[in-house]
C-alpha positions as CSV (number, residue, x, y, z in Angstrom):
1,X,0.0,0.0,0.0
2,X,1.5,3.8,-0.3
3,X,1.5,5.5,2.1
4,X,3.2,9.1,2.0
5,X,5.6,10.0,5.0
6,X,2.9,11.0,8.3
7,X,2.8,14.5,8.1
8,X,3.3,15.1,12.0
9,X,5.6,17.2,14.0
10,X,9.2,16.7,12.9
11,X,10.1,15.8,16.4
12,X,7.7,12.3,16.0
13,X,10.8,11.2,14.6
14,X,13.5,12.4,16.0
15,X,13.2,12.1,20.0
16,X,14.6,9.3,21.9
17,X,13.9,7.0,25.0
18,X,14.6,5.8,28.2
19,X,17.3,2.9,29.0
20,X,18.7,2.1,32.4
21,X,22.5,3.9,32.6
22,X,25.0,5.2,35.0
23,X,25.6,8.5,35.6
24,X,29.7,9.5,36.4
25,X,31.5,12.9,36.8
26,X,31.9,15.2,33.7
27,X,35.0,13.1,31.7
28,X,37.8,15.5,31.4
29,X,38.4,14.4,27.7
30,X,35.4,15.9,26.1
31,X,35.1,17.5,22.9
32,X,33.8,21.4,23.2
33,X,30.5,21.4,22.5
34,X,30.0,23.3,19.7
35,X,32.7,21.5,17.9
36,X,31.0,18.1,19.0
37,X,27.7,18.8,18.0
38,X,28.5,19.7,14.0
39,X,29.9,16.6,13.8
40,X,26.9,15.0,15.3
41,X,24.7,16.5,13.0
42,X,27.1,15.5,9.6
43,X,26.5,11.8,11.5
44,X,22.8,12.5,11.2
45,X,21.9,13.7,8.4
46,X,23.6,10.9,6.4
47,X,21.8,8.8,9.0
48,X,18.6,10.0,8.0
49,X,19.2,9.6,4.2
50,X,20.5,6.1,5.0
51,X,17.1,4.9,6.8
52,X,15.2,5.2,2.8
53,X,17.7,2.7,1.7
54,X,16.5,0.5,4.1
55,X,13.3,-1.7,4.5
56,X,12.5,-2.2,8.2
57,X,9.5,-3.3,10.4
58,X,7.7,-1.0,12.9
59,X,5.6,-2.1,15.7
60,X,3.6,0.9,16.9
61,X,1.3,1.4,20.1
62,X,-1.0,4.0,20.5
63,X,-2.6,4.9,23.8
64,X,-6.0,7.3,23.9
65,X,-6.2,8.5,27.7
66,X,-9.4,10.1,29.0
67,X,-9.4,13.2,30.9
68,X,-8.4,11.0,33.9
69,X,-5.4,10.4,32.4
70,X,-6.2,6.7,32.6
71,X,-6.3,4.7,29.3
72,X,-9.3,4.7,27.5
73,X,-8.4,2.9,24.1
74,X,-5.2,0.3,22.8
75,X,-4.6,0.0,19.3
76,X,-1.4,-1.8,18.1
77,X,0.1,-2.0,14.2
78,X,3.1,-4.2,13.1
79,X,4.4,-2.9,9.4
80,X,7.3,-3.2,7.2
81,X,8.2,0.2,5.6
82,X,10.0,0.2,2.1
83,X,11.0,3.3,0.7
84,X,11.8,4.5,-3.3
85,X,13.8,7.4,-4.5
86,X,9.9,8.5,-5.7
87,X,7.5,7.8,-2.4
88,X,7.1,5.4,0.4
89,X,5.2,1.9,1.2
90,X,3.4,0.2,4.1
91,X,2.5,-3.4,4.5
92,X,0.7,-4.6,7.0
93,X,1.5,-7.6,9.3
94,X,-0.3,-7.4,12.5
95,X,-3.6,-5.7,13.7
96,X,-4.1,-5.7,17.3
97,X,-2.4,-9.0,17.7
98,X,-3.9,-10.7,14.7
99,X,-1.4,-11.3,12.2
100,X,-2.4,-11.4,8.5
101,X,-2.1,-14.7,6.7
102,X,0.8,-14.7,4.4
103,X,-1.5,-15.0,1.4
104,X,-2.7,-11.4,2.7
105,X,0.6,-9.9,3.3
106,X,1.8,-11.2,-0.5
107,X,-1.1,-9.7,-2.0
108,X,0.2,-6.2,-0.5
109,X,3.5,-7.1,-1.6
110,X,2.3,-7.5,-5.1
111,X,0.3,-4.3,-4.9
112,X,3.6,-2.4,-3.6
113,X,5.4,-4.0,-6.8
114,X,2.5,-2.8,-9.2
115,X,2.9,0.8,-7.8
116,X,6.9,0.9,-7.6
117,X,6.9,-0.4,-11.3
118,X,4.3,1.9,-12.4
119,X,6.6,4.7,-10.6
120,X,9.3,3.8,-12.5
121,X,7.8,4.0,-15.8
122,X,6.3,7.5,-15.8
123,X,7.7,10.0,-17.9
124,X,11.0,11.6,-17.0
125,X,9.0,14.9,-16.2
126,X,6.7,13.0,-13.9
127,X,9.4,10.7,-12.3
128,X,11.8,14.2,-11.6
129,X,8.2,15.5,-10.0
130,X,7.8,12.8,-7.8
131,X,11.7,12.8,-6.6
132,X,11.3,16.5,-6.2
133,X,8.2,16.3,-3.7
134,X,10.0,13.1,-1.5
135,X,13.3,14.9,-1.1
136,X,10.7,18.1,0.0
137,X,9.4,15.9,2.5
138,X,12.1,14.2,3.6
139,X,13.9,17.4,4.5
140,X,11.9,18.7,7.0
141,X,13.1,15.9,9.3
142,X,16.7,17.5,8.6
143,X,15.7,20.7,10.0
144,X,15.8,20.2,13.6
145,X,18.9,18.5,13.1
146,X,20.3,21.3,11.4
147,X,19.2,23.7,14.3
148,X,20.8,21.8,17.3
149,X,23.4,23.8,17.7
150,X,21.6,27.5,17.1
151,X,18.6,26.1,19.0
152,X,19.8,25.5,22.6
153,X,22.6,25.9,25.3
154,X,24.4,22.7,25.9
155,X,26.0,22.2,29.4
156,X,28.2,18.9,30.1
157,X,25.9,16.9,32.9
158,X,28.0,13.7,32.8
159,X,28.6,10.6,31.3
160,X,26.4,7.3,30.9
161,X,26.5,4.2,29.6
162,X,23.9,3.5,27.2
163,X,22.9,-0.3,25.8
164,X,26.7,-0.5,26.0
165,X,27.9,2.6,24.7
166,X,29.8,4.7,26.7
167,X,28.2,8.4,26.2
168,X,28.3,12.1,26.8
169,X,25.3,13.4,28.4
170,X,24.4,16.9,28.1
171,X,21.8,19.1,29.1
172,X,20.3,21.8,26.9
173,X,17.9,24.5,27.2
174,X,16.2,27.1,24.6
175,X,18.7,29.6,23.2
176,X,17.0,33.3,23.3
177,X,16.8,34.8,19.9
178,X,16.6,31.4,18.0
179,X,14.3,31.5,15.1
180,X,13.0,28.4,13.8
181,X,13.4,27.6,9.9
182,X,9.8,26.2,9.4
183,X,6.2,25.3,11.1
184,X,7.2,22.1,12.0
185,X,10.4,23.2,14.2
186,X,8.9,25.9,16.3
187,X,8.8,23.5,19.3
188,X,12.3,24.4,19.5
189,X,12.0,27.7,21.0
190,X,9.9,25.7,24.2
191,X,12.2,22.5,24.4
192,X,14.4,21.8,27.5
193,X,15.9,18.0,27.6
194,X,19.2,16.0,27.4
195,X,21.4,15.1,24.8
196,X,23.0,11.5,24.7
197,X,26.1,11.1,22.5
198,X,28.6,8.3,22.0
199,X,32.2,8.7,23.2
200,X,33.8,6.8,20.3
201,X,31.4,7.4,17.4
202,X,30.0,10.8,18.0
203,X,26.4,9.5,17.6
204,X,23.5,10.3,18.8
205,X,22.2,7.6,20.8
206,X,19.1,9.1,22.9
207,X,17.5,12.3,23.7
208,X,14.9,13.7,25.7
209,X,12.5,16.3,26.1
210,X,9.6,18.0,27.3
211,X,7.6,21.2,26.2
212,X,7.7,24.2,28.7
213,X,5.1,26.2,27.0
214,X,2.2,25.5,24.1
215,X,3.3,25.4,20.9
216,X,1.2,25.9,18.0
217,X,1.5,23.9,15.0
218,X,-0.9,26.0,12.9
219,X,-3.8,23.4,12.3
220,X,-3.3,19.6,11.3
221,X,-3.5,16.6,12.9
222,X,-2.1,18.2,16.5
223,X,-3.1,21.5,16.3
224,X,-1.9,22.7,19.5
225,X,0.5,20.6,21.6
226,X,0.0,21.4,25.3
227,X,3.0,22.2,27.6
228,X,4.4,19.4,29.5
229,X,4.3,16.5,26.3
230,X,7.4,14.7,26.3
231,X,9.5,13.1,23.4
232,X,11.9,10.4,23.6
233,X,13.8,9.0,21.0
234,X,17.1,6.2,21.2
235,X,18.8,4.8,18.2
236,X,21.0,1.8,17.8
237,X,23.8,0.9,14.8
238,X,22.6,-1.1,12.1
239,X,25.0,-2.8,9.3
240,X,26.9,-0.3,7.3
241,X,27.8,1.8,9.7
242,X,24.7,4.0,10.5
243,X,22.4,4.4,13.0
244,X,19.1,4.1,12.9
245,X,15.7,4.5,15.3
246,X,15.2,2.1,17.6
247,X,12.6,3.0,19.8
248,X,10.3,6.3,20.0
249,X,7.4,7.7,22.6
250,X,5.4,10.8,22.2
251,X,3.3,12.2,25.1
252,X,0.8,14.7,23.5
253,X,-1.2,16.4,25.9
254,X,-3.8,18.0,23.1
255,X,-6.8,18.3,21.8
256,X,-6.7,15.0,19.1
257,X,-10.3,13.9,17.7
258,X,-11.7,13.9,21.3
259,X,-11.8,17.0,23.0
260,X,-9.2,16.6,26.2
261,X,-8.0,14.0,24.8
262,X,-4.4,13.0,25.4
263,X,-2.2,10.2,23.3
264,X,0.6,8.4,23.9
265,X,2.4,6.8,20.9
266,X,5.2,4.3,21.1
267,X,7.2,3.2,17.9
268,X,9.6,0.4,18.0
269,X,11.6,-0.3,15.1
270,X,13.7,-3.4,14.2
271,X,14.4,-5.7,11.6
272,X,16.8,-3.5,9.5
273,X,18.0,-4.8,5.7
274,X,19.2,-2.7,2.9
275,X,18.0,-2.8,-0.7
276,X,20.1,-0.4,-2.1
277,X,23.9,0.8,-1.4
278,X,23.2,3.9,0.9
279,X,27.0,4.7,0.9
280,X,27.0,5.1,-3.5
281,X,24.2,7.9,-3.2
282,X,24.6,9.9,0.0
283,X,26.4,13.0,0.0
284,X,28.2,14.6,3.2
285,X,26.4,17.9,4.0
286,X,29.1,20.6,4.2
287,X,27.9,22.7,7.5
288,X,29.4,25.6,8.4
């Protein structure tokens, strides 16, 4: 089935979660900031091309609470994502549980191969269109990437081990003044969190954060996002050298189809297998 990129908040992709660590004194041997974090975000953004050479399976939960705050409703999905150079596919496997018979999931698979080929054969025009519109898309995930280190104040607040990677922690808080580049990255002016990063790859492996004020997202699917959500995000090295998501939770506190109505969604991703060489067609940013 297609199924164009979710057109949520740019940070439903890129927040990370919560793994059991030890926190030590500051390590004298690390990198300044500033220094370290444009090198994080070459790391990322080459990450973030990677992931759309990759097909990969999601399992994701989604919580409805009441205005209790107690759960009112439980759904869960299991898919594989597979992504083209011209849009992205969905197939399902699991509904709640119920898994789809395989002669279910091959007849998605055989509609996924109609589309791609179809895809392929459009005019040059047509195909340049559709490239042109995905790379759009896909973008916007680069921007809060590309604001980390205008967005925030970064203080050293330790080191931790995280799923056996030894990491810098920082703290970070809004920067005054920062403007944000789009819609989708105003959060940024409201965000206060940490900042995981490993010692010996200069990835990022987690972050955190919460929202200290409303933020407005000009209408869609979240409207308005209420102070106090929280998003997580942790990501984990695949083959070839990258990393990739591994697990994602989103806290909205907002008005979403119910009036009052809060939402907790969980993502977990696994299952990781290229299907194309990432390394022949990704390009290393230049950043300032």
């Amino acid at each position: 089935m297609r199924r164009t990129l979710r057109s949520l908040p740019v940070f439903t992709i890129l927040f990370f979660g919560i793994a059991a660590g030890r926190i030590s004194t500051p390590a004298e041997d690390r990198p300044d900031a500033s220094t370290l974090l444009k090198e994080v975000v070459a790391h990322q953004i080459k990450n973030i091309d990677a992931r759309y050479h990759y097909r990969y399976v999601e399992q994701e939960i989604t919580e409805d609470l009441g205005p209790d705050n107690n759960p009112r409703s439980f759904d869960t999905k299991e898919m594989m994502w597979t992504h083209t150079d011209y849009d992205s596919y969905v197939k399902y496997l699991a509904i709640n549980g119920g898994r789809y018979s395989q002669e279910v999931i091959n007849q998605q698979q055989a509609k996924i191969d109609q589309q791609i080929r179809e895809a392929a054969a459009k005019p040059s025009d047509q195909r340049n269109a559709l490239r042109a519109a995905m790379v759009k898309e896909r973008d916007k995930e680069k921007d809060f990437i590309r604001s980390l280190p205008d967005a925030f104040d970064f203080q050293p607040a330790g080191t931790q081990t995280i799923n056996g990677h030894s990491s810098w922690v920082f703290s970070f808080t809004p920067r005054p003044g920062f403007r944000p580049p789009s819609r989708e990255t105003v959060f940024l002016k409201t965000l206060t969190g940490k900042i995981w990063i490993t010692e010996e790859e200069h990835q990022l492996i987690r972050l955190s954060g919460t929202l200290g004020d409303d933020v407005d997202f000009g209408g869609g699917l979240f409207g308005k996002v209420r102070k106090g959500s929280t998003i997580t995000l942790e990501q984990s090295p695949v083959a070839g050298g990258f990393w990739m998501p591994a697990f994602t939770e989103m806290e909205f506190r907002a008005k979403v189809f119910v009036k009052g109505e809060n939402r907790i969604e969980t993502s977990r991703y696994s299952h990781y297998e290229a299907v194309s060489n990432p390394a022949a067609k990704i390009e290393v940013e230049k950043l300032p």
